[in-house]
mmCIF file of the C-alpha atoms, coordinates in Angstrom:
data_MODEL
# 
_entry.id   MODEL 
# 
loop_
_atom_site.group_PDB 
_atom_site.id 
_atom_site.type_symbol 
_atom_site.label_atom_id 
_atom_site.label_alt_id 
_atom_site.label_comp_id 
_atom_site.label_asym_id 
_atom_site.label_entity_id 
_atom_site.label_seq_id 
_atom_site.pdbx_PDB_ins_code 
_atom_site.Cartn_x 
_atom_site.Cartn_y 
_atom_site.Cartn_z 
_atom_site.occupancy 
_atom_site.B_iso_or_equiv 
_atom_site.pdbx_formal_charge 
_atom_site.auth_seq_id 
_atom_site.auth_comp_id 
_atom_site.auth_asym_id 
_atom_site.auth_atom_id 
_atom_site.pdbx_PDB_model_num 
ATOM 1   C CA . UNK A 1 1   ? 3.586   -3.796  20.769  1.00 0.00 ? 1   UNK A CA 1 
ATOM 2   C CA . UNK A 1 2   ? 0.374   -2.319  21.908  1.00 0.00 ? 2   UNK A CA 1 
ATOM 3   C CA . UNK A 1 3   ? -2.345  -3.107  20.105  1.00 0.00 ? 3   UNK A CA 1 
ATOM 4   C CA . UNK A 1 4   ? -4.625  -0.590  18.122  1.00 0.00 ? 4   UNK A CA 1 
ATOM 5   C CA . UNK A 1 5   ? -7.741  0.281   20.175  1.00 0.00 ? 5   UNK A CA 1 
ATOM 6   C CA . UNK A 1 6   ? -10.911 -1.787  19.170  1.00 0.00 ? 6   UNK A CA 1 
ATOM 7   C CA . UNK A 1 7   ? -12.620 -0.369  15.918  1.00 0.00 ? 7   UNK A CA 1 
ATOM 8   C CA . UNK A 1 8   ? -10.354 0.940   14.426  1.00 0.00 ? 8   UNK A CA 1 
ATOM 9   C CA . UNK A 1 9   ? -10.910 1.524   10.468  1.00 0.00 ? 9   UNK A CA 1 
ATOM 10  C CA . UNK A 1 10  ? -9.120  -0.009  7.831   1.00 0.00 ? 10  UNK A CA 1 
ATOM 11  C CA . UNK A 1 11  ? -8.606  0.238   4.057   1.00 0.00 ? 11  UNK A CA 1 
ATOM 12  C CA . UNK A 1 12  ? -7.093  -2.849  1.995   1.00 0.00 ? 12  UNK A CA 1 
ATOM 13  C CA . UNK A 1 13  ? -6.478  -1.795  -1.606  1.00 0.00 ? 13  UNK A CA 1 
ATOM 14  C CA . UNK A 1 14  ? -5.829  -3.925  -4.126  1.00 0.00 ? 14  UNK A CA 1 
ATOM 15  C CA . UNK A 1 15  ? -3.555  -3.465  -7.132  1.00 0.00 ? 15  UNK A CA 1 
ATOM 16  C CA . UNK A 1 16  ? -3.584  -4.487  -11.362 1.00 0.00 ? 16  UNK A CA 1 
ATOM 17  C CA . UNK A 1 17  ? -5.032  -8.045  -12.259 1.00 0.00 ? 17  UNK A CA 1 
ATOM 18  C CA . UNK A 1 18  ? -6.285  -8.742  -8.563  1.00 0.00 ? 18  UNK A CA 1 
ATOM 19  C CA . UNK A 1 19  ? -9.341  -10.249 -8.178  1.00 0.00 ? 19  UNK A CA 1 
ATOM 20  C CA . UNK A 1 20  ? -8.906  -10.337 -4.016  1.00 0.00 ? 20  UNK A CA 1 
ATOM 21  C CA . UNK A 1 21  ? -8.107  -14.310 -4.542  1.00 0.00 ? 21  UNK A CA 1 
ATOM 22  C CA . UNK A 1 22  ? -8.031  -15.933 -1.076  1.00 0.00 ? 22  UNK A CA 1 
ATOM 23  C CA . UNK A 1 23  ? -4.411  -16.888 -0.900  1.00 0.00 ? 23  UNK A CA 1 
ATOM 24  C CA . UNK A 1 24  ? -3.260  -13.559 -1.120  1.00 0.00 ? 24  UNK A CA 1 
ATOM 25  C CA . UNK A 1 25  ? -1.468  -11.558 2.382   1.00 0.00 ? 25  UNK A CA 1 
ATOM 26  C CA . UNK A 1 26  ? -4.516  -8.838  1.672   1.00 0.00 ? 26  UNK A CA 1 
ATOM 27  C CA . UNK A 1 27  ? -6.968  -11.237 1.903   1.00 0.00 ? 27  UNK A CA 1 
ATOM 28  C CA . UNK A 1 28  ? -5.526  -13.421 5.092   1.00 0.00 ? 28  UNK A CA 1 
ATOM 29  C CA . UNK A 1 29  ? -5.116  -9.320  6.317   1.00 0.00 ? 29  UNK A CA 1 
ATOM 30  C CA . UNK A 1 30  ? -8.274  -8.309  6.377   1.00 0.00 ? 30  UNK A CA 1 
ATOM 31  C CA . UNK A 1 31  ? -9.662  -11.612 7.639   1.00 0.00 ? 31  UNK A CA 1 
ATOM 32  C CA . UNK A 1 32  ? -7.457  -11.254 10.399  1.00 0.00 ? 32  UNK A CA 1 
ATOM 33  C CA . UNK A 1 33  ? -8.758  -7.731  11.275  1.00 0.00 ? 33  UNK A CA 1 
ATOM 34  C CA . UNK A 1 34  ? -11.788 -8.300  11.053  1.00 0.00 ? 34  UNK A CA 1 
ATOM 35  C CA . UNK A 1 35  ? -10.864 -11.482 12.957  1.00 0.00 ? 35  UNK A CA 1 
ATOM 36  C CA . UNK A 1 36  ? -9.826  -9.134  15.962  1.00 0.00 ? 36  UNK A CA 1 
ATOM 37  C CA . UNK A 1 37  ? -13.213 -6.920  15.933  1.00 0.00 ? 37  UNK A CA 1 
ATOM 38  C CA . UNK A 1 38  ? -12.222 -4.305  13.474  1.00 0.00 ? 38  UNK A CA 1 
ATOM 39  C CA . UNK A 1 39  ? -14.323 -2.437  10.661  1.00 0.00 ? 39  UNK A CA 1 
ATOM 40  C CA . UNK A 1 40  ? -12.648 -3.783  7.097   1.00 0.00 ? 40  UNK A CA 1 
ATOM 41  C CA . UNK A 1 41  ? -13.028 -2.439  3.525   1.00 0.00 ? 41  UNK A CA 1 
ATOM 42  C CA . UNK A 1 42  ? -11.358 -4.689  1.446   1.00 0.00 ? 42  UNK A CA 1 
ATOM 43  C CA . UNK A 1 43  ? -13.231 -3.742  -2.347  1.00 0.00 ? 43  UNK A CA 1 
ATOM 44  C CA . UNK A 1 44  ? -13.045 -5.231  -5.657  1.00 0.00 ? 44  UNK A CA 1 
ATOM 45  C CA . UNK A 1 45  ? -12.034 -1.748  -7.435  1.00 0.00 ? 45  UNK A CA 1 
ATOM 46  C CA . UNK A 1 46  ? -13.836 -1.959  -11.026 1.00 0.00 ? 46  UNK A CA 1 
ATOM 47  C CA . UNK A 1 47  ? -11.902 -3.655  -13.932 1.00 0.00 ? 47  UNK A CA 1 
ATOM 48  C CA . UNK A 1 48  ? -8.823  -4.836  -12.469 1.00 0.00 ? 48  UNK A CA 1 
ATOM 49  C CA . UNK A 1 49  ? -7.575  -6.060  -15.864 1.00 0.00 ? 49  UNK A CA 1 
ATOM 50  C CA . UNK A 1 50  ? -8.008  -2.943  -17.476 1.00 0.00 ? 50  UNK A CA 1 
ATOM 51  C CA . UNK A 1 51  ? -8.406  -0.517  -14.790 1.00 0.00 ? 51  UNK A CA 1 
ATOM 52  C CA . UNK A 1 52  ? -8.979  3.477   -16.088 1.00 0.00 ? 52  UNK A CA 1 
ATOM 53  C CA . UNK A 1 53  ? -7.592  5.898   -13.265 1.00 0.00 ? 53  UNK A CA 1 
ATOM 54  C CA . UNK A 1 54  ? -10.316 8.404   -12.981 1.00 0.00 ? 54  UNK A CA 1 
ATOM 55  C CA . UNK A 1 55  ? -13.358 5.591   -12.213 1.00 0.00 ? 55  UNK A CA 1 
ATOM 56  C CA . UNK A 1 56  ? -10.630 3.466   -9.563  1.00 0.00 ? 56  UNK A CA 1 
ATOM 57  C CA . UNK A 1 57  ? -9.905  7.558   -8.209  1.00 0.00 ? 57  UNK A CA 1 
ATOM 58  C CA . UNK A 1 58  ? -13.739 8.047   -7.997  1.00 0.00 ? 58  UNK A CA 1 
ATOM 59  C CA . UNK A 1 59  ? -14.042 4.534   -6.160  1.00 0.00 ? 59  UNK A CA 1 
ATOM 60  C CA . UNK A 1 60  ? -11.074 6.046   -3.554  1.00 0.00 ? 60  UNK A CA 1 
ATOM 61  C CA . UNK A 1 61  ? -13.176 8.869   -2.992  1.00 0.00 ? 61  UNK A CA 1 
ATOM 62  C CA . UNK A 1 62  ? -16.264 7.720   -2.181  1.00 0.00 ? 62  UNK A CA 1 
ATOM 63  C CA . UNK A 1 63  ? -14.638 4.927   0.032   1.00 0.00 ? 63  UNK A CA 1 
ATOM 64  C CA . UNK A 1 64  ? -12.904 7.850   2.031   1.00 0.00 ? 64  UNK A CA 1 
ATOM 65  C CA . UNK A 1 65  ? -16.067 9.829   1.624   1.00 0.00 ? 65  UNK A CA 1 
ATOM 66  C CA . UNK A 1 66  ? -18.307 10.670  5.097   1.00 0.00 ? 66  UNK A CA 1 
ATOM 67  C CA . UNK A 1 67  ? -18.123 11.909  8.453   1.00 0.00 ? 67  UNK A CA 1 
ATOM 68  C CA . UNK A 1 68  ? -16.245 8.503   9.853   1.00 0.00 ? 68  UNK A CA 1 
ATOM 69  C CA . UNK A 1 69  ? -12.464 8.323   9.903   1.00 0.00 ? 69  UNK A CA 1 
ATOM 70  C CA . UNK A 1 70  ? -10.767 5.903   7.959   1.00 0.00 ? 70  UNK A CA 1 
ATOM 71  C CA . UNK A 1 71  ? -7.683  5.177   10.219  1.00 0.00 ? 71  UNK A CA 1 
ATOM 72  C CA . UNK A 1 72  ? -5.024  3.303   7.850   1.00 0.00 ? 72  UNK A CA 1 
ATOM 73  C CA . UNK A 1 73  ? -5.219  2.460   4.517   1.00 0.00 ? 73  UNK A CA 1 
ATOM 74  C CA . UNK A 1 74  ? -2.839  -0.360  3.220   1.00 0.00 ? 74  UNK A CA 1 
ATOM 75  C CA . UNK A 1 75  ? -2.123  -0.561  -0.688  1.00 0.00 ? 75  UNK A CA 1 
ATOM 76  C CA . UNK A 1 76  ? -0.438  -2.651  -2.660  1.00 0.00 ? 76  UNK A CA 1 
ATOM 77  C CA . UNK A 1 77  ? 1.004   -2.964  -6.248  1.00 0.00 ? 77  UNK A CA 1 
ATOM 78  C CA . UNK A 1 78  ? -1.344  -0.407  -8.711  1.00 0.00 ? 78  UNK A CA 1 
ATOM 79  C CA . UNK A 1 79  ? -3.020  0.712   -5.573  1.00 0.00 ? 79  UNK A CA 1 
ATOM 80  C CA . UNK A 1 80  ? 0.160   2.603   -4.343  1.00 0.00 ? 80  UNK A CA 1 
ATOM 81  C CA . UNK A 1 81  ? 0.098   4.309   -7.453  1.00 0.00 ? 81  UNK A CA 1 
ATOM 82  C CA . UNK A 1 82  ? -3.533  5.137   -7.423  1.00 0.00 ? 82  UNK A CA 1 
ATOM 83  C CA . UNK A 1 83  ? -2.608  6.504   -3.788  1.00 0.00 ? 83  UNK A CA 1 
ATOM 84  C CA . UNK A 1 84  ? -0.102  8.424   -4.881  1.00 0.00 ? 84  UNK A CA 1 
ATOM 85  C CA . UNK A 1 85  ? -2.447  10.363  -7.779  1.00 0.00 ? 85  UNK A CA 1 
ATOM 86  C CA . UNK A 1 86  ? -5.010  10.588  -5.222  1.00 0.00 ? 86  UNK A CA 1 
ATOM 87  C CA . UNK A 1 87  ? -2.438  12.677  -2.622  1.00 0.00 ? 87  UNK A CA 1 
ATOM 88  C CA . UNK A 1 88  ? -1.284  14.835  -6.060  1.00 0.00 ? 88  UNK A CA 1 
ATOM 89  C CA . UNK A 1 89  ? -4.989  15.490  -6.381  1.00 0.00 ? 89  UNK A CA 1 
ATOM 90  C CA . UNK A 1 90  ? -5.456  16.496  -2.853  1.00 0.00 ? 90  UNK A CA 1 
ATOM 91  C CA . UNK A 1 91  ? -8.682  13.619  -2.499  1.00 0.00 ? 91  UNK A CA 1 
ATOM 92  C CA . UNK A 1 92  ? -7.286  12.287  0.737   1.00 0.00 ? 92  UNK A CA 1 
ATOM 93  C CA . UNK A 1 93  ? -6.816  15.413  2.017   1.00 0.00 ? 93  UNK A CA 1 
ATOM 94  C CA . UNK A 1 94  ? -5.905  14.435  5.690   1.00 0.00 ? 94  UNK A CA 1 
ATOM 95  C CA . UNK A 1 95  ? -9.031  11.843  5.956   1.00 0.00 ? 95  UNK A CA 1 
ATOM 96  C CA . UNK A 1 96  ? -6.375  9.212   6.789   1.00 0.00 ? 96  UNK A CA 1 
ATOM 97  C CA . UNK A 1 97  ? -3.974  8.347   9.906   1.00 0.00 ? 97  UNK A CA 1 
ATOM 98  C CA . UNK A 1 98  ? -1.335  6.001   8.579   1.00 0.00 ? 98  UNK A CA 1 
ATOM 99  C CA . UNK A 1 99  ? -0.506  4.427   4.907   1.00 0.00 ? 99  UNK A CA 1 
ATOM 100 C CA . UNK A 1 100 ? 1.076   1.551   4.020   1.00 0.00 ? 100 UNK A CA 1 
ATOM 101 C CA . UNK A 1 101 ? 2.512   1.359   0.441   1.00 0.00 ? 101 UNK A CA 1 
ATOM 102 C CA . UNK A 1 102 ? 3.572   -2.543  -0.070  1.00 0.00 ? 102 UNK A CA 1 
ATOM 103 C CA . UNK A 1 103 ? 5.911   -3.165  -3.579  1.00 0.00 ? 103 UNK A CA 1 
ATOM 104 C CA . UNK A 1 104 ? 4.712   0.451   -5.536  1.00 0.00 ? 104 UNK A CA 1 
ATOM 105 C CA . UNK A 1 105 ? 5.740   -0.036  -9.042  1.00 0.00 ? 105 UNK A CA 1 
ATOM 106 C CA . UNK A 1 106 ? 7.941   2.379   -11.269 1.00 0.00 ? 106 UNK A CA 1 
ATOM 107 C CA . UNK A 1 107 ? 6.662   5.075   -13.925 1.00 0.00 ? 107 UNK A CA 1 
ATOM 108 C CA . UNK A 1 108 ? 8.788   3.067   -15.913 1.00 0.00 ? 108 UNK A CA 1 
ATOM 109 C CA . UNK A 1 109 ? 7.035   0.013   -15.469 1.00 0.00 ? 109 UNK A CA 1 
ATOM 110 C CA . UNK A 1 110 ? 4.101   1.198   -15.939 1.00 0.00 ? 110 UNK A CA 1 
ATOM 111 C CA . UNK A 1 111 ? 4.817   3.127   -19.209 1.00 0.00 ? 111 UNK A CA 1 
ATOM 112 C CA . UNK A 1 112 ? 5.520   0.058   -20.675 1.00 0.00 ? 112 UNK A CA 1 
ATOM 113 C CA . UNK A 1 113 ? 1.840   -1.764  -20.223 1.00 0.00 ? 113 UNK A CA 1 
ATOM 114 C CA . UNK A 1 114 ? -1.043  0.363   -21.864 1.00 0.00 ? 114 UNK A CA 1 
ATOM 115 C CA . UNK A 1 115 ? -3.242  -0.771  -19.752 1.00 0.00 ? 115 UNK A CA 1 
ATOM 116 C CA . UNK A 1 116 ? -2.008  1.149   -16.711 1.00 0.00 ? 116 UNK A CA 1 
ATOM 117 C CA . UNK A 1 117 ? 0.590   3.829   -18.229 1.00 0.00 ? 117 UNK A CA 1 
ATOM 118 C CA . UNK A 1 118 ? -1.816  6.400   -17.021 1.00 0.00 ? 118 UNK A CA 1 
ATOM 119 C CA . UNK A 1 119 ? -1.240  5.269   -13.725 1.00 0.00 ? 119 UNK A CA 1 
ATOM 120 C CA . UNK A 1 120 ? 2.610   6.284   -13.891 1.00 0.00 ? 120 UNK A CA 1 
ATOM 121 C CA . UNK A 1 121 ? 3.086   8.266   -10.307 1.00 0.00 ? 121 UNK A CA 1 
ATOM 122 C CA . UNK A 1 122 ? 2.635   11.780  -10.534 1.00 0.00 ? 122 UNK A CA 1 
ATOM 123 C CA . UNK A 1 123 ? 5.755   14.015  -9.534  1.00 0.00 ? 123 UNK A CA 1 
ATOM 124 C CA . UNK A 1 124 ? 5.354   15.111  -5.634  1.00 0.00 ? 124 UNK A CA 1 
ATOM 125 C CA . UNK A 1 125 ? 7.135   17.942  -3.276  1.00 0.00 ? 125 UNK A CA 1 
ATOM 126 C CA . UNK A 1 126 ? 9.118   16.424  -0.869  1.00 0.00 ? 126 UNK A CA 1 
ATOM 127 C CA . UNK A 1 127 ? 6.879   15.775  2.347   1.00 0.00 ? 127 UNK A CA 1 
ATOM 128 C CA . UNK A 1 128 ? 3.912   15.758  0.191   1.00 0.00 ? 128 UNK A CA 1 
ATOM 129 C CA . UNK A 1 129 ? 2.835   11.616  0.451   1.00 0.00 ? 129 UNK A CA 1 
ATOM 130 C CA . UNK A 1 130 ? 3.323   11.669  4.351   1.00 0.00 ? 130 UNK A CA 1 
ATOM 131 C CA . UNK A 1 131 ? 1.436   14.580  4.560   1.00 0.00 ? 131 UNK A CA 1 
ATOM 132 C CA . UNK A 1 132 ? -1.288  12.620  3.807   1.00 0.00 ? 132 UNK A CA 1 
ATOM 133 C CA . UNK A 1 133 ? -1.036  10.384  6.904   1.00 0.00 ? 133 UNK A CA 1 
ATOM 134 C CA . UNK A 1 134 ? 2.232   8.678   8.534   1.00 0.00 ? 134 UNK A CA 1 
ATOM 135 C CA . UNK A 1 135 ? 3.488   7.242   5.509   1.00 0.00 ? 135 UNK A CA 1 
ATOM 136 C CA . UNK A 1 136 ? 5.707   4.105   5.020   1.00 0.00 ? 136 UNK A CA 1 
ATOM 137 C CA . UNK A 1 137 ? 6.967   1.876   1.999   1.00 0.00 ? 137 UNK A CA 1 
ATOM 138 C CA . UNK A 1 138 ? 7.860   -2.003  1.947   1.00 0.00 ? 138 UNK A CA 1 
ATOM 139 C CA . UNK A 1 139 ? 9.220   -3.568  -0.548  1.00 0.00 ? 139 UNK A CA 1 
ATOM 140 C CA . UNK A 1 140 ? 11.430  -6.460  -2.423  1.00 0.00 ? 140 UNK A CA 1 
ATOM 141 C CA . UNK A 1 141 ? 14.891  -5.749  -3.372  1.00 0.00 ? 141 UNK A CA 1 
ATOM 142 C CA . UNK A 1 142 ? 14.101  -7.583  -6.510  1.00 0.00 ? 142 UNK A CA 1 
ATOM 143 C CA . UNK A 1 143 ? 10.371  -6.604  -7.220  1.00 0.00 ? 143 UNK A CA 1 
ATOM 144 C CA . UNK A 1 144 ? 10.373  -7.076  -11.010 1.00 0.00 ? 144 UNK A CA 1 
ATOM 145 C CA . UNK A 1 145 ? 7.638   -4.122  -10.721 1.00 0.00 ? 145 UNK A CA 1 
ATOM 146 C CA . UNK A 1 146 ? 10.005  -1.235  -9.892  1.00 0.00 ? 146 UNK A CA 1 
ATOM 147 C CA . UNK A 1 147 ? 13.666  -2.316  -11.208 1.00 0.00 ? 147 UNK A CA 1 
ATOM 148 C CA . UNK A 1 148 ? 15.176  1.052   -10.465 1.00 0.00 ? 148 UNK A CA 1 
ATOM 149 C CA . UNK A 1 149 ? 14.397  0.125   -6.583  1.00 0.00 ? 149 UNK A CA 1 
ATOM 150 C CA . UNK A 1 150 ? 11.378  1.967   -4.060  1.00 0.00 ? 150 UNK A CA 1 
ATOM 151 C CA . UNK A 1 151 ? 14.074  3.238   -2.034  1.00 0.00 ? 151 UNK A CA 1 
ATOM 152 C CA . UNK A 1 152 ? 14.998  5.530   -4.998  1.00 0.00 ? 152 UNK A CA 1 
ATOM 153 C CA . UNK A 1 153 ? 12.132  5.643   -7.279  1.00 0.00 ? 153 UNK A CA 1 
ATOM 154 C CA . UNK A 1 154 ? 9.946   6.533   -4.190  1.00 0.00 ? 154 UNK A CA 1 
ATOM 155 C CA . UNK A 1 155 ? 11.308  7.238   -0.831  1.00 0.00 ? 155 UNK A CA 1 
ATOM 156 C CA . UNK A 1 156 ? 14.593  9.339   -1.476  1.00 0.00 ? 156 UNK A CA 1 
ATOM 157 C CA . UNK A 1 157 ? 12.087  11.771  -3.670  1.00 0.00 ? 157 UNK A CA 1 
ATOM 158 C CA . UNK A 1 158 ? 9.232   11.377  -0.976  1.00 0.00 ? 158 UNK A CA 1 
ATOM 159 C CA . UNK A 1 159 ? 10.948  11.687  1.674   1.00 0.00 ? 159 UNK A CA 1 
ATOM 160 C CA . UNK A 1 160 ? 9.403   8.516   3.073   1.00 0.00 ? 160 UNK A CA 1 
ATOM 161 C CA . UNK A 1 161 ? 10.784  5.378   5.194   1.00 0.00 ? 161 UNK A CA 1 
ATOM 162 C CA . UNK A 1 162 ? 11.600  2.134   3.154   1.00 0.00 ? 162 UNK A CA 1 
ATOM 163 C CA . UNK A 1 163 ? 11.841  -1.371  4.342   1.00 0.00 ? 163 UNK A CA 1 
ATOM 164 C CA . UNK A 1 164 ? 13.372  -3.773  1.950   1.00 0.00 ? 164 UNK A CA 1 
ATOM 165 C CA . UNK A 1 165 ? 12.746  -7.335  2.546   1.00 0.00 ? 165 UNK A CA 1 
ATOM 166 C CA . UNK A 1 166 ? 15.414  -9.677  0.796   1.00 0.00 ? 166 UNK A CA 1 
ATOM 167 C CA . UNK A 1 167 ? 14.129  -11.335 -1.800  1.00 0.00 ? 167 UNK A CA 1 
ATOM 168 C CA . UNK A 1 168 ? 10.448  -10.712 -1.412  1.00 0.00 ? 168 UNK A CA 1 
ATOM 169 C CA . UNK A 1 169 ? 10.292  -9.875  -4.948  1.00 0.00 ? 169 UNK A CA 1 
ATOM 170 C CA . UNK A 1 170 ? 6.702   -8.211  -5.777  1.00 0.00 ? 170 UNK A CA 1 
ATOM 171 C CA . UNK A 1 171 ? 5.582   -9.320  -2.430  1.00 0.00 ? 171 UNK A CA 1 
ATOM 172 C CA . UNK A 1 172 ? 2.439   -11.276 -3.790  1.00 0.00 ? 172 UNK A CA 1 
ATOM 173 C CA . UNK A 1 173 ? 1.626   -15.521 -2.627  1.00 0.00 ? 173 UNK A CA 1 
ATOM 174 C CA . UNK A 1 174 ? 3.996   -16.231 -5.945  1.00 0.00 ? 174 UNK A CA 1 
ATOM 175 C CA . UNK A 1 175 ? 6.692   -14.711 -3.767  1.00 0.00 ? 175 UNK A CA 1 
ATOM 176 C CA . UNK A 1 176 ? 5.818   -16.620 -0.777  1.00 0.00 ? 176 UNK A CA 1 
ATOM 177 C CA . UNK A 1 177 ? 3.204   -14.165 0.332   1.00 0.00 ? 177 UNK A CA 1 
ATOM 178 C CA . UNK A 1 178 ? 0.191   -15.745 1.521   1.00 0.00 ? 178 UNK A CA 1 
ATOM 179 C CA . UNK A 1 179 ? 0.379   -15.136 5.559   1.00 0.00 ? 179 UNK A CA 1 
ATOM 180 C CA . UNK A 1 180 ? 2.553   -12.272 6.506   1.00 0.00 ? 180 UNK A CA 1 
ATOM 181 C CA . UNK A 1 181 ? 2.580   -11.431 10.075  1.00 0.00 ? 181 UNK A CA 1 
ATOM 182 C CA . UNK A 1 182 ? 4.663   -8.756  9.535   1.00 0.00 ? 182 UNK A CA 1 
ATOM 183 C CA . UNK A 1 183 ? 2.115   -6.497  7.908   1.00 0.00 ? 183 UNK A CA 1 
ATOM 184 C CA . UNK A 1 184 ? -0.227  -7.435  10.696  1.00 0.00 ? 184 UNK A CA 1 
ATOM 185 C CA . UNK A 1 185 ? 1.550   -6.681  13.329  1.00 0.00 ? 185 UNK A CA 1 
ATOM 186 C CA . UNK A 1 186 ? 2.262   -2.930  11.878  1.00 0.00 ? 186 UNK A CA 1 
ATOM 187 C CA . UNK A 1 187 ? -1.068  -2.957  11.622  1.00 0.00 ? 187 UNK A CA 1 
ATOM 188 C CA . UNK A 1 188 ? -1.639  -3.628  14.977  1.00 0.00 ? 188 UNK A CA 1 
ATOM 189 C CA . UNK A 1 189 ? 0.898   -1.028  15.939  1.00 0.00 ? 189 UNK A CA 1 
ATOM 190 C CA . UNK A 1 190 ? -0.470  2.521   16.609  1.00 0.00 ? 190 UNK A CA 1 
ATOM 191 C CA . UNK A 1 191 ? 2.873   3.992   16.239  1.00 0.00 ? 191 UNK A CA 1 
ATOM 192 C CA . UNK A 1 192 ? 2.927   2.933   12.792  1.00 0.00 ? 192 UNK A CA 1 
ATOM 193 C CA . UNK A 1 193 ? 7.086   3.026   13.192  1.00 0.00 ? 193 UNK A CA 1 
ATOM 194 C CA . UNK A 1 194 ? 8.372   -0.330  13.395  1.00 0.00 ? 194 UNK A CA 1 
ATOM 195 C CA . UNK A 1 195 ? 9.818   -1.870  10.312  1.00 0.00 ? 195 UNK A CA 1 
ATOM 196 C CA . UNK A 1 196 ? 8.261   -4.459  8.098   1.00 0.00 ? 196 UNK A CA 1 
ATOM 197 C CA . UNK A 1 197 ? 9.850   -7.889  7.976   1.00 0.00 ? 197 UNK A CA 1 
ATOM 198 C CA . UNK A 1 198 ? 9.568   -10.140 5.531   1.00 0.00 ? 198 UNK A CA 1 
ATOM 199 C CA . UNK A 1 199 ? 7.332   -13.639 5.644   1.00 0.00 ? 199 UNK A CA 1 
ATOM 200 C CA . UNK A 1 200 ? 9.768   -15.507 8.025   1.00 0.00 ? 200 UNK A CA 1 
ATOM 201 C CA . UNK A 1 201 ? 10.526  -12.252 9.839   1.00 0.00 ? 201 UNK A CA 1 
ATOM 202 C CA . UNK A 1 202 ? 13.965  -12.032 8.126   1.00 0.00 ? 202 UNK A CA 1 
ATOM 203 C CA . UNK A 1 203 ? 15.530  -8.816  8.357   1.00 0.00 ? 203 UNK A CA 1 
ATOM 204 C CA . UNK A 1 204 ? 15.108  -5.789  6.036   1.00 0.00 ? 204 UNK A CA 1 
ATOM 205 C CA . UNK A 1 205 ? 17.004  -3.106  5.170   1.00 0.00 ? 205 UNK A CA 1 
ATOM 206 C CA . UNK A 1 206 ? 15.977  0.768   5.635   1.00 0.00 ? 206 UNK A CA 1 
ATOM 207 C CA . UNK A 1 207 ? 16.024  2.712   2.431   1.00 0.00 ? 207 UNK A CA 1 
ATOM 208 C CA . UNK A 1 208 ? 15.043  6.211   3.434   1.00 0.00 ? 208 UNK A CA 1 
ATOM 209 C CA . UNK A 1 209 ? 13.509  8.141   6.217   1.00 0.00 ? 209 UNK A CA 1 
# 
């Protein structure tokens, strides 16, 4: 693996009920990259208990907002979804390099909590998500969060590569998910192409490409 070039740019997104506690892989993440001498945003989008789409899609765009290039942006949980709205609404544009969509959860799932049914994925062409930057999914082949499975609910339709890690369920610290040197090293990787394993580097299954 060859490292990403120093100061390089990176985006750590949170998802629904996430108050960036410090035994979370997002938080180790972006202590580790900033460890290694690179520029981190890692905010506290507003209400994360009741979050309302258009003020966390108005947080996105400011983030991405300016003449410096935000190189990869890695979301997890809610965040894919508010990722996914903000590539329907054409927000990113092409402001990013690489995304990293860790355990996105279902329409379905979302439908059935009030508090985030707004944030139900939008319906995208084929192509569409990894136009906005090289994009790639990871996920549990159990995440309680999308039951239908990311492979199918999001990268068949997408068009995008899946890793599924055995087991990982939702991929959060009550899944074992505290450390993960997995997403660090893919991180690390300016390919962006390798597949995600799974805590203990166990292996994972592809999905879709």
């Amino acid at each position: 693996m060859t490292d990403v070039p120093g100061g390089h740019r990176f985006v750590i997104l949170h998802g629904w009920q996430n108050r960036r506690p410090p035994g979370h892989w997002q938080h180790w993440l972006a202590a580790r990259l900033a460890e290694l001498g690179h520029e981190v945003a890692y905010p506290q989008l507003p209400d994360p208990d009741e979050p309302d789409l258009a003020v966390w899609l108005a947080a996105l765009r400011a983030l991405l907002a300016g003449p410096r290039r935000w190189h990869t942006v890695v979301c997890h949980s809610l965040a894919c979804a508010l990722w996914l709205h903000a590539v329907a609404r054409e927000d990113t544009a092409l402001a990013v390099e690489r995304v990293l969509l860790v355990a996105p959860p279902s329409a379905g799932f979302l439908r059935q909590h009030p508090q985030v049914a707004a944030f139900a994925p939008p319906a995208l062409a084929p192509g569409r998500a990894a136009a906005a930057g090289r994009t790639r999914i990871v996920c549990g082949d159990d995440d309680p969060c999308c039951p239908e499975g990311a492979a199918t609910e999001f990268g068949v339709p997408l068009g995008l590569p899946v890793d599924i890690v055995a087991g990982g369920g939702h991929l959060t610290p009550d899944s074992g998910y505290g450390p993960w040197p997995s997403v660090l090293d893919w991180c690390l990787d300016p390919s962006g192409g390798a597949p995600l394993r799974g805590r203990g580097h166990e292996p994972v299954r592809g999905g879709a490409s």
